[in-house]
C-alpha positions in Angstrom: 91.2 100.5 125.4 91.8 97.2 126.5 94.8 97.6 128.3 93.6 100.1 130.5 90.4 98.6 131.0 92.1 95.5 132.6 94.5 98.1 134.4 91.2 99.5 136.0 89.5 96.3 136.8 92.5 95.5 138.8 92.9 98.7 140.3 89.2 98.0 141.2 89.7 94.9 142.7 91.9 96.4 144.7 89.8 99.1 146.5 86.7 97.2 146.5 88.0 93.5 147.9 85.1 91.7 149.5 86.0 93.3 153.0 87.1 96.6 151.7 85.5 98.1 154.3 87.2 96.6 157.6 90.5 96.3 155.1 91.3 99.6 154.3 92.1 102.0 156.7 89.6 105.3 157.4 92.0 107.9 156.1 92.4 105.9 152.8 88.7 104.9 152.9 87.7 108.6 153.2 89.7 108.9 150.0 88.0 106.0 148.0 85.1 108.5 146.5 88.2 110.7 145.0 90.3 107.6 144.0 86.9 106.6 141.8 86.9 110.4 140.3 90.2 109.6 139.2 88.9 106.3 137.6 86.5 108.5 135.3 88.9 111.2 134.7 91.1 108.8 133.3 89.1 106.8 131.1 87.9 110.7 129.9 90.8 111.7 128.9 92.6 108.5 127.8 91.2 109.2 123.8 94.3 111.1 123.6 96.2 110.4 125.5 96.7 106.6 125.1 100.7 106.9 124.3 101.0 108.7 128.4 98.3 106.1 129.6 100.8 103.4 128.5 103.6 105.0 129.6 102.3 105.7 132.8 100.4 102.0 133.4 104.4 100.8 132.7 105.7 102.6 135.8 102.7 102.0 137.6 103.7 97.9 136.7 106.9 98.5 137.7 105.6 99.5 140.9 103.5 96.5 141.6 106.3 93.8 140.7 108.6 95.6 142.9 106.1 94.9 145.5 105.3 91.8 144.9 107.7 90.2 147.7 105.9 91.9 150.3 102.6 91.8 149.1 101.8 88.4 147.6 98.2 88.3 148.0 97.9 91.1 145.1 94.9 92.6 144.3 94.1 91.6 147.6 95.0 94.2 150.7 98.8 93.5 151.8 98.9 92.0 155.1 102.5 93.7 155.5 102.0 97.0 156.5 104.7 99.4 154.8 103.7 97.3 151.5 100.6 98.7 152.5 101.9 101.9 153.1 103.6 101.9 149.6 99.9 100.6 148.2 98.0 103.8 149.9 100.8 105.8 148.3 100.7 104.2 144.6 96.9 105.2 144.4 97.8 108.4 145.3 100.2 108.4 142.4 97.4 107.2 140.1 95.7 110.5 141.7 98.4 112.6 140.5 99.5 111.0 137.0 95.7 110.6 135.5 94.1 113.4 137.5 96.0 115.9 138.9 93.1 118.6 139.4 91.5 116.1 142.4 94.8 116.5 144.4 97.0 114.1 146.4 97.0 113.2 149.9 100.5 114.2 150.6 103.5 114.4 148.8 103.7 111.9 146.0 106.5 110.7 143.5 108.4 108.3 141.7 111.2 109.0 144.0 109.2 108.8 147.0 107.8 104.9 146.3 110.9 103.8 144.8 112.7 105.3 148.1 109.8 103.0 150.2 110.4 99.7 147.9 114.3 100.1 148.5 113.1 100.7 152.6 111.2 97.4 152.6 114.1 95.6 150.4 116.7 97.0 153.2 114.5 95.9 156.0 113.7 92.3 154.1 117.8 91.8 154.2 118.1 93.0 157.7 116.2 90.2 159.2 
């Protein structure tokens, strides 16, 4: 349990930074109640599930390193804004790994935010 409880107190830290509010933009802010669902549906089913939890909180790592270079005020909201685009989008993919039943806001994949990190890589090298 450990593991994903530090996994979750980031992810926390995340949505609820001190100015969350003025931070975070409306669409994603309308979404925080259903981001929070997936919180609890996570921690309900991770009992047996704690071989795909770690599988998943891997990826999910993978994802935050690869951002890292354009978002190095982590937890705290990414001043950049297509790492904040890719942000929006990776708790959307939390949405749809640990609870697929409260739906994503859009389409969401591995694909997709490995084809926005190679974006901002391209447009890092461009300037």
């Amino acid at each position: 349990w450990a593991p994903i409880a530090k996994d979750i107190q980031t992810q926390l830290t995340a949505l609820l930074s001190e100015r969350f509010i003025e931070q975070t933009p409306h669409s994603n802010l309308l979404r925080l109640p259903v981001y929070l669902q997936a919180i609890e549906a996570r921690l309900e089913r991770a009992g047996g599930r704690f071989d795909f939890d770690a599988t998943a909180r891997r990826e999910l790592e993978g994802f935050v390193q690869a951002l890292m270079p354009y978002w190095p005020e982590y937890p705290n909201p990414p001043t950049h804004a297509e790492a904040a685009n890719v942000r929006w989008l990776l708790e959307e993919y939390r949405i749809s790994l640990f609870a697929q039943h409260l739906g994503t806001q859009g389409k969401v994949s591995n694909k997709r935010i490995n084809q926005l990190l190679a974006d901002l890589r391209t447009q890092r090298a461009a300037r």
